[in-house]
Steps between C-alpha positions, in 0.01 A plus 500: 500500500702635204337548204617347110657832435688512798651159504647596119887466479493796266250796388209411291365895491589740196301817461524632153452861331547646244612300160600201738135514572376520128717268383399232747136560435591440104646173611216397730269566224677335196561174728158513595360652143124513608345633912185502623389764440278636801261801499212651672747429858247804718180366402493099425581220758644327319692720253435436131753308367623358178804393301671730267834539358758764495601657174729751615669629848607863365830695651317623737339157676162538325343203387285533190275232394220502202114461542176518379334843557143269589678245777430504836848634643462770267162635628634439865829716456254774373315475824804483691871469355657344802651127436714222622729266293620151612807338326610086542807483235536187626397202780761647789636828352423843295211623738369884461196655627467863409209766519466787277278737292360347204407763210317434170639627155431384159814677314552354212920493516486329830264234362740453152772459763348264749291291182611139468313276229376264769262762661314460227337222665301809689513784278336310205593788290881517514687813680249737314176307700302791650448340827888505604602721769865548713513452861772670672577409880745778638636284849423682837611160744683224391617181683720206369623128614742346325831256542871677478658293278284285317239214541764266475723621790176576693399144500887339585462756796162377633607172438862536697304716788238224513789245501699739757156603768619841378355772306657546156247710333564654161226738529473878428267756544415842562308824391535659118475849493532652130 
């Protein structure tokens, strides 16, 4: 029995390094704009796990995010800095799963940088609330799924395969090394 990737008309694997690889981590994040955000991955069955968003994905493929120096993922990246992202930009494309080193910093620059008025909902106290802190995830494995040209195309392509009993699959994916 063949499997899916096997009965594909064309490739659906693309390793990336490199810039290739940061720049299609940047785009995975901004479709997505928030991961779970999953910590404590040694210890915990399950993983601790919780929504937050991306502020920036730096030249480099680091993803920076703010947080309060009292929350929970902050305490468990003290106690161990390993994590795990997951990315959904959408229902049937922009998928991304990396793992990393998370690191704690509370420079002031990077927080002016990343500061948007609406995370003032959590740091009561504007960009100058004592409680804010950076997180910095520097990527160590990274895995995406996406579609080649589109969600659009994707879905005339299922529908034509499904139409045809042959696989038209628009899919993409491979390993992001940065």
């Amino acid at each position: 029995m063949n499997s899916i990737n096997q009965e594909q008309p064309e490739d659906n694997h693309l390793s990336l390094e490199g810039k290739a690889a940061v720049e299609k981590i940047r785009e995975l994040a901004k479709a997505a704009s928030t991961c779970f955000f999953c910590t404590r991955l040694k210890e915990s069955i399950p993983v601790r796990t919780r929504p937050m968003a991306v502020q920036k994905v730096d030249d480099q493929g680091s993803l920076w995010f703010l947080s309060a120096s009292d929350s929970h993922q902050n305490k468990e990246i003290a106690a161990d800095p390993v994590v795990q992202l997951f990315f959904q930009g959408s229902a049937h494309s922009d998928f991304l799963t990396l793992t990393g080193k998370a690191i704690i910093a509370t420079d002031k620059k990077i927080i002016d940088e990343l500061w948007s008025p609406s995370l003032k909902t959590w740091f009561t106290k504007g960009k100058d609330d004592p409680r804010i802190t950076v997180i910095k995830v520097i990527p160590a494995e990274s895995y995406y799924w996406d579609n080649k040209h589109g969600n659009s195309i994707a879905f005339i392509k299922m529908l034509t395969g499904a139409a045809l009993g042959k696989t038209f699959d628009d899919s993409i994916e491979g390993t992001l090394k940065v």
